[in-house]
DRENKOL-642919 format. One record per residue (C-alpha): residue in three letters; x, y, z. Coordinates in pm, whole numbers. Each point is the difference from the previous one (the first is absolute). Example, Ala and Ser with C-alpha at 12.3 -4.5 7.8 and 13.67 -1.06 7.14 Angstrom:
+------+--------+--------+--------+
| type |      x |      y |      z |
+------+--------+--------+--------+
|  ALA |   1230 |   -450 |    780 |
|  SER |    137 |    344 |    -66 |
+------+--------+--------+--------+
This chain:
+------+--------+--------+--------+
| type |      x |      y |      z |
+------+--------+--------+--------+
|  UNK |   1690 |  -1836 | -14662 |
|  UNK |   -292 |    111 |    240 |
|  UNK |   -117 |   -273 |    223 |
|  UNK |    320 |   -193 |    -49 |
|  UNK |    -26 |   -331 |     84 |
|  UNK |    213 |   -197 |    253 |
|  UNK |    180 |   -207 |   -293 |
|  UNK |    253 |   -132 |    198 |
|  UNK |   -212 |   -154 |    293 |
|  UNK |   -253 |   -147 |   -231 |
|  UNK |    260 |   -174 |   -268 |
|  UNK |    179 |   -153 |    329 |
|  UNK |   -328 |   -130 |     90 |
|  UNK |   -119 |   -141 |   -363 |
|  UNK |    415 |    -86 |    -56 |
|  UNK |   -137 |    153 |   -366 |
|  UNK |    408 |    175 |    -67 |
|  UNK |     89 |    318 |     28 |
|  UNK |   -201 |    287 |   -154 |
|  UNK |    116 |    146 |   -340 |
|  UNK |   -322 |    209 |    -18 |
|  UNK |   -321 |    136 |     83 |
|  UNK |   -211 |    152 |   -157 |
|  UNK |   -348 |    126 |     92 |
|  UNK |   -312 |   -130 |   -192 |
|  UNK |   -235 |    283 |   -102 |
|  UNK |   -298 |   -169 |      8 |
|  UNK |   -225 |    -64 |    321 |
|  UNK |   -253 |    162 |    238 |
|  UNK |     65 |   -125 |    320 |
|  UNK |    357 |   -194 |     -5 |
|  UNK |    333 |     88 |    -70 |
|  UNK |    173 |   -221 |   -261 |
|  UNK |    380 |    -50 |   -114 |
|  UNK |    176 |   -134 |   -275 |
|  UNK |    325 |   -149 |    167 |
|  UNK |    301 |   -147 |   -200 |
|  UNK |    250 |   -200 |    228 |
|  UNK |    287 |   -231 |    -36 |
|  UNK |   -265 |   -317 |    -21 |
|  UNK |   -261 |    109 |   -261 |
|  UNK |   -307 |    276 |    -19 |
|  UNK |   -273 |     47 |    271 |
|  UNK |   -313 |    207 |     35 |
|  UNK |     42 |    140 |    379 |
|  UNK |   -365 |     80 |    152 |
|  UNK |     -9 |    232 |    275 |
|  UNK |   -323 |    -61 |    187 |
|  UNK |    -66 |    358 |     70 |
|  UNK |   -408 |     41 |     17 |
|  UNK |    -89 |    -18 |    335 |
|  UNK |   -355 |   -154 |    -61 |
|  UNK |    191 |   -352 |   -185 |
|  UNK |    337 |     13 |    166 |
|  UNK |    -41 |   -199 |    287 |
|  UNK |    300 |   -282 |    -37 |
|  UNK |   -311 |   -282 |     85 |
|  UNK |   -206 |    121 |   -297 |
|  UNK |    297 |     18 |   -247 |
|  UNK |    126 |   -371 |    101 |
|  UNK |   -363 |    -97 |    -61 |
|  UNK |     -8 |    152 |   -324 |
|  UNK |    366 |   -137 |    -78 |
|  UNK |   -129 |   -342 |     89 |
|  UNK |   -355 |     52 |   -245 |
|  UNK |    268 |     70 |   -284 |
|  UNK |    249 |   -301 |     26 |
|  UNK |   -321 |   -230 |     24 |
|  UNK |   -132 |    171 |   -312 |
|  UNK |    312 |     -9 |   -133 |
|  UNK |     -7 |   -388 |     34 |
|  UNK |   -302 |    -20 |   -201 |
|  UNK |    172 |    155 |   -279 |
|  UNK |   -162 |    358 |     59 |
|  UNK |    223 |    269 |   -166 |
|  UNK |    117 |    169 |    310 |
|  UNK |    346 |     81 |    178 |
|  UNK |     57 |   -150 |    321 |
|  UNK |    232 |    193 |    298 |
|  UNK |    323 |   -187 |     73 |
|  UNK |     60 |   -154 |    368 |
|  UNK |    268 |    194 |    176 |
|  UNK |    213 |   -247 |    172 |
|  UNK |   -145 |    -99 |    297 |
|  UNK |   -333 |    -32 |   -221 |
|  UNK |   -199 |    268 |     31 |
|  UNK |   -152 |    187 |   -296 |
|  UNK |    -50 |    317 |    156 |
|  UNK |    311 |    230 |    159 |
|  UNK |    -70 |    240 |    276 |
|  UNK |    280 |    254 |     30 |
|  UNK |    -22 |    328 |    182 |
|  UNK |   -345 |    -79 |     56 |
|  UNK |    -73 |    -20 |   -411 |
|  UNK |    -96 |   -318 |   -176 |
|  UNK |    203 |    -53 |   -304 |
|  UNK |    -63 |   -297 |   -222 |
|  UNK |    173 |   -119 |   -319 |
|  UNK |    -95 |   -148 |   -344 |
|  UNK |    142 |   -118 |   -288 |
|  UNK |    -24 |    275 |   -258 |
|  UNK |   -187 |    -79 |   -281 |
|  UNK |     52 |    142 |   -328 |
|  UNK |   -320 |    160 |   -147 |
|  UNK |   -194 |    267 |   -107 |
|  UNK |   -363 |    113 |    125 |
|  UNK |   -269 |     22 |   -278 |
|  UNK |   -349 |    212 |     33 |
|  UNK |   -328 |   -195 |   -158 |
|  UNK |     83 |    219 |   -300 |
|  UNK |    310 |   -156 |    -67 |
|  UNK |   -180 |   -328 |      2 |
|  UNK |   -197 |   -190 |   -289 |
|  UNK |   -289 |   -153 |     51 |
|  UNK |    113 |   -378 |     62 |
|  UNK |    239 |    135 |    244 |
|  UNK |   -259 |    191 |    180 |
|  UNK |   -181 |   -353 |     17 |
|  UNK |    358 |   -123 |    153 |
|  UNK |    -39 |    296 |    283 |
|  UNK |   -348 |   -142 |     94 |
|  UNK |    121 |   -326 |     19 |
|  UNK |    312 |     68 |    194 |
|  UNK |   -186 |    134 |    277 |
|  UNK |   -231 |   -273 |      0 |
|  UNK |    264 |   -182 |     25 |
|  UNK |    128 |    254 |    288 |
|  UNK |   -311 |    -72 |    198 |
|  UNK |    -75 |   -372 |    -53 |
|  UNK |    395 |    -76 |     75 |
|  UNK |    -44 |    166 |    330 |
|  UNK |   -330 |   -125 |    108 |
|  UNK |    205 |   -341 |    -28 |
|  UNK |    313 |    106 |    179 |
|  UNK |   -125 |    236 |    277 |
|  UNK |   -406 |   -153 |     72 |
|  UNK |   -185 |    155 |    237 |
|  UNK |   -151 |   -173 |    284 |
|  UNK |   -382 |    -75 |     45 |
|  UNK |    -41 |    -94 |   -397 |
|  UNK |   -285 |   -191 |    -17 |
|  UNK |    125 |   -225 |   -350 |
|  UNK |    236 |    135 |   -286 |
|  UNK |     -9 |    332 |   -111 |
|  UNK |    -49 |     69 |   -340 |
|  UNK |    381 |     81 |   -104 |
|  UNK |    106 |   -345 |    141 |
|  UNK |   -134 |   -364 |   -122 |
|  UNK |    -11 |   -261 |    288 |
|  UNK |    311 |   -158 |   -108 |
|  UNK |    224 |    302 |     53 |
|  UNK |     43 |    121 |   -385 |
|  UNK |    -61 |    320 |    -96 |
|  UNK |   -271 |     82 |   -211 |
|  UNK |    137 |    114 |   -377 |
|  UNK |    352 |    164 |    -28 |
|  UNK |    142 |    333 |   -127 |
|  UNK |    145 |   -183 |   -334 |
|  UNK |   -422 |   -125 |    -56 |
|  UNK |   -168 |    110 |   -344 |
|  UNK |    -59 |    415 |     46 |
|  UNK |   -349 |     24 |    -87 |
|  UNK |   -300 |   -237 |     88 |
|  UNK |   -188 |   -119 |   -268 |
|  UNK |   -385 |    106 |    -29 |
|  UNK |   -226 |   -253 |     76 |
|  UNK |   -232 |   -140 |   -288 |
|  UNK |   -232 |    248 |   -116 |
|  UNK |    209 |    301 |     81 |
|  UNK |     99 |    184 |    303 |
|  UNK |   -258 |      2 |    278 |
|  UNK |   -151 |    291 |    146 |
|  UNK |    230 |    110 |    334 |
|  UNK |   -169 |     49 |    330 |
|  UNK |    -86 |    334 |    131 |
|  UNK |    224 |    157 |    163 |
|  UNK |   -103 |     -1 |    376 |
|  UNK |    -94 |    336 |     49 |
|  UNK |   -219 |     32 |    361 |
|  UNK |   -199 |    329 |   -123 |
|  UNK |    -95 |   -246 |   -333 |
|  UNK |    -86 |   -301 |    251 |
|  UNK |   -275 |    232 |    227 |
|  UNK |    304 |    247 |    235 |
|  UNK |    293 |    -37 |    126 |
|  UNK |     14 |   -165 |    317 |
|  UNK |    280 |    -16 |    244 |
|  UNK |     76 |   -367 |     79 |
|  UNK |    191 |   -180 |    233 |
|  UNK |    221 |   -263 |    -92 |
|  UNK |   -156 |   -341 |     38 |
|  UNK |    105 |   -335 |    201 |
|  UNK |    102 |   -126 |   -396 |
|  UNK |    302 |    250 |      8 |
|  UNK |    344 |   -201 |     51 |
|  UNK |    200 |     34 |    294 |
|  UNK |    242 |    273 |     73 |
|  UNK |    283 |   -295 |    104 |
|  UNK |    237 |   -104 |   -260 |
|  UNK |     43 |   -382 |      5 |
|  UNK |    424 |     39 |      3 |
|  UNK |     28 |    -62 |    364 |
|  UNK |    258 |    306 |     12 |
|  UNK |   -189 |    246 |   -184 |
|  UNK |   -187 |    162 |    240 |
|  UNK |   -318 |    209 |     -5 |
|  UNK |    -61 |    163 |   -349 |
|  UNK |   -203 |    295 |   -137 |
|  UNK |   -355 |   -113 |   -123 |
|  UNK |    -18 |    310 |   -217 |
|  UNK |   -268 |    200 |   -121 |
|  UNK |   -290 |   -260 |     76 |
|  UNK |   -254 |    271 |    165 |
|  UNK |   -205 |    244 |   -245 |
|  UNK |    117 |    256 |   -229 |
|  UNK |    160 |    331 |     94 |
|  UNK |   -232 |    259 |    208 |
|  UNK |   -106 |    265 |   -221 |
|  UNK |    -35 |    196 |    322 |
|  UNK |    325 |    -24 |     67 |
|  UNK |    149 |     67 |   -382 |
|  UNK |   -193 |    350 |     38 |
|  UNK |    157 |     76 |    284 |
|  UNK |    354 |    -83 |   -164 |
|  UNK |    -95 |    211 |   -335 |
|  UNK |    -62 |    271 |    205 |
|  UNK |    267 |    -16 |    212 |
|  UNK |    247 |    -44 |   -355 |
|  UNK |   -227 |    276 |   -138 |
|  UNK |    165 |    263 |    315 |
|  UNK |    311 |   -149 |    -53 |
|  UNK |     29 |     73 |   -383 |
|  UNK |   -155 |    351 |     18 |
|  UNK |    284 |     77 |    310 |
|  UNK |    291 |    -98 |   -239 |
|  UNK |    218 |    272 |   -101 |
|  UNK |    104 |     46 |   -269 |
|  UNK |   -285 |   -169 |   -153 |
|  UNK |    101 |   -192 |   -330 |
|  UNK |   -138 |   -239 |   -293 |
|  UNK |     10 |   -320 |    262 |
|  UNK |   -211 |    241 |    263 |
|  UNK |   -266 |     92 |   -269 |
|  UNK |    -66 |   -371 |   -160 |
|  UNK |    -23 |   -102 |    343 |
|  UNK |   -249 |    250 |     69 |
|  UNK |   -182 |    -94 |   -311 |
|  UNK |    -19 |   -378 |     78 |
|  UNK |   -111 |     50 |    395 |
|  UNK |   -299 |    137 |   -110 |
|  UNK |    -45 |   -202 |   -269 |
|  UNK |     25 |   -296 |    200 |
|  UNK |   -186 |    144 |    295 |
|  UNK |   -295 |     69 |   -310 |
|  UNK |    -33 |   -339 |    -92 |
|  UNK |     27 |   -130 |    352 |
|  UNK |   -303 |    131 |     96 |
|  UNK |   -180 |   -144 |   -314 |
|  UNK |    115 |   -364 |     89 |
|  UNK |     13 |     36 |    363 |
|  UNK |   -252 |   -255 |     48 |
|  UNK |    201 |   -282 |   -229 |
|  UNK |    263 |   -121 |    259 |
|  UNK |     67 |   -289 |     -5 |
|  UNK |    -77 |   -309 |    278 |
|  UNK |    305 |   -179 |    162 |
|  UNK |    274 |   -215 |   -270 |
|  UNK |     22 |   -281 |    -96 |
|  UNK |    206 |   -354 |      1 |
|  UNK |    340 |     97 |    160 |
|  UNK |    322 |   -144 |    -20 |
|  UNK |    354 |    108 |     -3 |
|  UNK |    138 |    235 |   -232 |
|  UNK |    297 |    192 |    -73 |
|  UNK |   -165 |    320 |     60 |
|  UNK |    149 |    215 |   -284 |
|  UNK |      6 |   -184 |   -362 |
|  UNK |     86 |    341 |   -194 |
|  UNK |    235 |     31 |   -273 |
|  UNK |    314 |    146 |    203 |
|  UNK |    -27 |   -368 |    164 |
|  UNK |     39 |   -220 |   -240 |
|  UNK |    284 |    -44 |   -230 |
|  UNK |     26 |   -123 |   -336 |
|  UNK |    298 |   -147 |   -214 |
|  UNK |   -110 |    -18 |   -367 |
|  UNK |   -364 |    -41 |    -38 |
|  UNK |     -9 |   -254 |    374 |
|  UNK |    -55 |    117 |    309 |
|  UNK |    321 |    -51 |    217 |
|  UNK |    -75 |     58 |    315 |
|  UNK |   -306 |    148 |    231 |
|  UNK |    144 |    251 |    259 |
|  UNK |    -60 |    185 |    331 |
|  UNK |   -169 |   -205 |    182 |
|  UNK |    -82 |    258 |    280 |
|  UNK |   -378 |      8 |      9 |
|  UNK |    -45 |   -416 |      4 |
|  UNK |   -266 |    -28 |    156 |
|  UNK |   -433 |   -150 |     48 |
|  UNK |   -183 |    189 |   -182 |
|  UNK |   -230 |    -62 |   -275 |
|  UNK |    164 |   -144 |   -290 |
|  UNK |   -245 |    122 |   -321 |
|  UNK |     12 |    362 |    103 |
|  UNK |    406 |    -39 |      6 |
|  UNK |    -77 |   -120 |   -351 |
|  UNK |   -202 |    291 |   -100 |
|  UNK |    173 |    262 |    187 |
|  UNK |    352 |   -123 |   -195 |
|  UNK |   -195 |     16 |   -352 |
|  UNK |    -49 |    361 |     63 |
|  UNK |    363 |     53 |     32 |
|  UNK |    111 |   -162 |   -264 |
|  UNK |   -247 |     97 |   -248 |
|  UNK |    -97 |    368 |     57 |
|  UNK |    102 |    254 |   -275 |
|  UNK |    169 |    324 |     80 |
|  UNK |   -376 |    173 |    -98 |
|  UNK |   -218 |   -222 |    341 |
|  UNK |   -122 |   -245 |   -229 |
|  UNK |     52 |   -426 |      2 |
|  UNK |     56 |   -193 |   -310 |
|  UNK |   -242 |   -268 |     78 |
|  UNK |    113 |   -224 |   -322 |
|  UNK |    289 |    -69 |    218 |
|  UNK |   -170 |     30 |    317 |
|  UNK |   -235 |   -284 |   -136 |
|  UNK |    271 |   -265 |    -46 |
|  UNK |    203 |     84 |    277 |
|  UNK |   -346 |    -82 |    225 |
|  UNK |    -83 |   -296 |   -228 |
|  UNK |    299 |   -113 |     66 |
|  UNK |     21 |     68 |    366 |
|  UNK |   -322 |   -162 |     73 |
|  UNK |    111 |   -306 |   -154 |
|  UNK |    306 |    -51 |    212 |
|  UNK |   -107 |    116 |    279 |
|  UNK |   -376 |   -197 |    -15 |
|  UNK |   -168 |    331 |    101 |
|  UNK |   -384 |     13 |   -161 |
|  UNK |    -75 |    335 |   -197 |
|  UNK |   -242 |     82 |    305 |
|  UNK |    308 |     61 |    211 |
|  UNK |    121 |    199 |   -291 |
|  UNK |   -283 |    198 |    -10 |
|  UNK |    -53 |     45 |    365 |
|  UNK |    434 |    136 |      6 |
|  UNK |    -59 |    224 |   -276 |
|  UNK |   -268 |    152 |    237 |
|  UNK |    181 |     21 |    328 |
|  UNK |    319 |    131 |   -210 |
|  UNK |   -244 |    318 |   -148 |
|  UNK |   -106 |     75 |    342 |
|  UNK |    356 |    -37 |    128 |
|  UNK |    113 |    228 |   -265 |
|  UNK |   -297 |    255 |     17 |
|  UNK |     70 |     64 |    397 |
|  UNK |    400 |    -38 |    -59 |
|  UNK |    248 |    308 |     31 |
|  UNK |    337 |   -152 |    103 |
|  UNK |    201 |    211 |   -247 |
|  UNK |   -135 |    315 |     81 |
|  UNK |     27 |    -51 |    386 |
|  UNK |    395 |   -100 |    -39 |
|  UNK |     17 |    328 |   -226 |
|  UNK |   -167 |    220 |    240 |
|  UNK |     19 |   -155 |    344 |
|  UNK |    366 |   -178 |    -38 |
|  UNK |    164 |    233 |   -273 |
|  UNK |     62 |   -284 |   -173 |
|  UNK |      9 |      9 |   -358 |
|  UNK |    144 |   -294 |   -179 |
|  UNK |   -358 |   -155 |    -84 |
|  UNK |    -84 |    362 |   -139 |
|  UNK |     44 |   -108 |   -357 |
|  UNK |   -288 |   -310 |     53 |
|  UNK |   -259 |    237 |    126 |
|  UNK |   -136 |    162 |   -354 |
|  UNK |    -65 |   -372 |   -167 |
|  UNK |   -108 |   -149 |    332 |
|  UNK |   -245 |    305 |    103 |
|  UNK |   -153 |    -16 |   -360 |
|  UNK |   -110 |   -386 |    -29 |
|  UNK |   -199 |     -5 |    284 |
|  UNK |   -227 |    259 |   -175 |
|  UNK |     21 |   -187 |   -302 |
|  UNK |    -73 |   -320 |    176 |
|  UNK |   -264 |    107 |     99 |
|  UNK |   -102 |    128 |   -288 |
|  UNK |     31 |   -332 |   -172 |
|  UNK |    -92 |   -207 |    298 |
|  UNK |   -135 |   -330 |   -178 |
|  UNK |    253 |     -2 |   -319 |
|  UNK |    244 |    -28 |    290 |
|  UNK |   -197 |   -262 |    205 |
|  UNK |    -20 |   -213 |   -326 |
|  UNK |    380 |     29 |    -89 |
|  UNK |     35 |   -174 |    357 |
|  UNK |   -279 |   -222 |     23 |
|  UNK |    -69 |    -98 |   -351 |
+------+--------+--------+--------+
């Protein structure tokens, strides 16, 4: 097995049996995972391999995030203690963590009807008003919306899937906040309002405010599409991948410099989130979500564009496009459980377009790592930002209305 790991060392420490085997887990960008069968039961083995979210401090705070979640009654897996107590195991200078392994399958927003695209919304509502309670951040002036005074969370993932209209019909959804609609874009700072970059566990340590300043620089995304522009044209020998890439560089750099002057101010509310809600990270037994996974990316950032920026996972077709029916209760539902307003909605679905107008991660692993694995992403994922674009305010009113 490449990248072996030290079985021995680590089931002395977690006194989890002897191993009967291990298999490694296909899925996952930045970790290495293990299915492990020993004398005591099944485990999932994490290898915190990523050098950007392995530090054994970060893991152990996103351990602790998970068994206060998991308290609430939030469908996640929890690591065990090893046996002097500690959640995270450093051997060899690798942290190694392990989880109970849950039985499951992963399902893609196509495999989903539309009630249980309301229950996706709702679960990360849920996600996000669960840890607003357990991990606050210090400086709140009041209750955030996700959290009532008393401590309860506000709605729950098992809540009805789709809000009911209000008398007289739906009503209209705000604009979308789009700075080159509103008179420019303009650059801003973020204000003395923004929360503090402390987390209230006294243990936790300083955390990563996220993306709170303005949009990508265009300047700089030119400078990228031509450098991947070189790249692509130096490739020998050139293939399909090479030429679509081609194709959708110049494409994007096209419509770049028609909406150059829409990016977008800094976010908005922020809170803590788990980073990357996709489908590969949440597991489902039957027609319930079992448990939310990989909790790498756990971090401050701003909650409504996690919301929008996991909708277009889950719900983009293999042709670029989003089915907005679901899209549209998913958010309804989100919104609900979460207490975000449809202006935050809006103002996400914004700061996600620019985010994936100036965005080229796949191509730069292909061509700057050799990295291939998220290869097979790139022709649906290159394609819906032109069609979002395209269809700019059918997508802002899925969210927002």
């Amino acid at each position: 097995m490449p990248h072996a790991p030290p079985l021995g060392v680590l089931l002395r420490q977690y006194a989890a049996g002897s191993a009967l085997a291990c298999d490694p887990v296909d899925q996952g960008l930045l970790n290495r995972g293990y299915r492990l069968r020993t004398t005591r039961g099944r485990y999932f083995l994490k290898h915190h391999f990523d050098p950007e979210t392995a530090a054994p401090e970060a893991i152990a705070r996103q351990h602790r995030a998970t068994q206060r979640l998991a308290a609430l009654g939030v469908p996640v897996a929890p690591p065990f203690p090893a046996r002097d107590g500690r959640t995270v195991a450093v051997v060899g200078g690798h942290a190694y963590a392990l989880h109970p392994w849950i039985d499951g399958r992963h399902r893609h927003g196509s495999q989903l009807t539309a009630a249980q695209c309301g229950r996706l919304g709702a679960l990360l509502g849920v996600v996000h008003a669960s840890l607003e309670r357990v991990m606050p951040l210090q400086g709140r002036a009041g209750t955030e919306k996700g959290a009532r005074a008393d401590g309860g969370v506000r709605g729950d993932a098992s809540a009805p899937e789709t809000a009911p209209h209000p008398p007289g019909g739906r009503t209209a959804p705000p604009p979308c906040h789009d700075p080159a609609r509103a008179g420019g874009a303009r650059a801003e700072k973020p204000t003395a309002g923004h929360p503090a970059t402390e987390a209230a566990d006294p243990d936790a340590g300083p955390v990563d405010v996220g993306a709170v300043d303005a949009g990508a620089d265009p300047t700089t995304t030119f400078a990228l599409i031509d450098d991947l522009l070189a790249r692509v044209r130096r490739h020998r020998p050139a293939d399909s991948f090479d030429e679509l890439a081609r194709h959708r560089l110049l494409e994007r750099r096209a419509l770049l410099e028609q909406h150059v002057g829409r990016r977008p101010p800094h976010s908005g509310p922020v809170g803590w989130v788990h980073g990357d809600f996709h489908p590969f990270n949440l597991l489902y037994r039957g027609d319930a979500p079992a448990a939310i996974v990989d909790w790498d990316r756990l971090g401050v950032k701003p909650r409504a564009e996690e919301a929008v920026r996991a909708a277009a996972i889950f719900f983009v077709r293999p042709a670029g496009t989003l089915d907005l029916p679901k899209v549209r209760a998913y958010a309804r539902a989100y919104r609900r459980t979460a207490g975000a307003t449809p202006s935050e909605l809006a103002a996400a679905v914004h700061r996600v377009w620019w985010e994936r107008l100036n965005d080229f991660w796949m191509l730069r692993w292909h061509y700057e790592r050799g990295d291939t694995r998220a290869d097979p992403q790139f022709p649906a994922a290159s394609a819906l930002v032109v069609w979002w674009t395209r269809e700019y305010d059918a997508v802002c009113d899925a969210f927002a209305g």
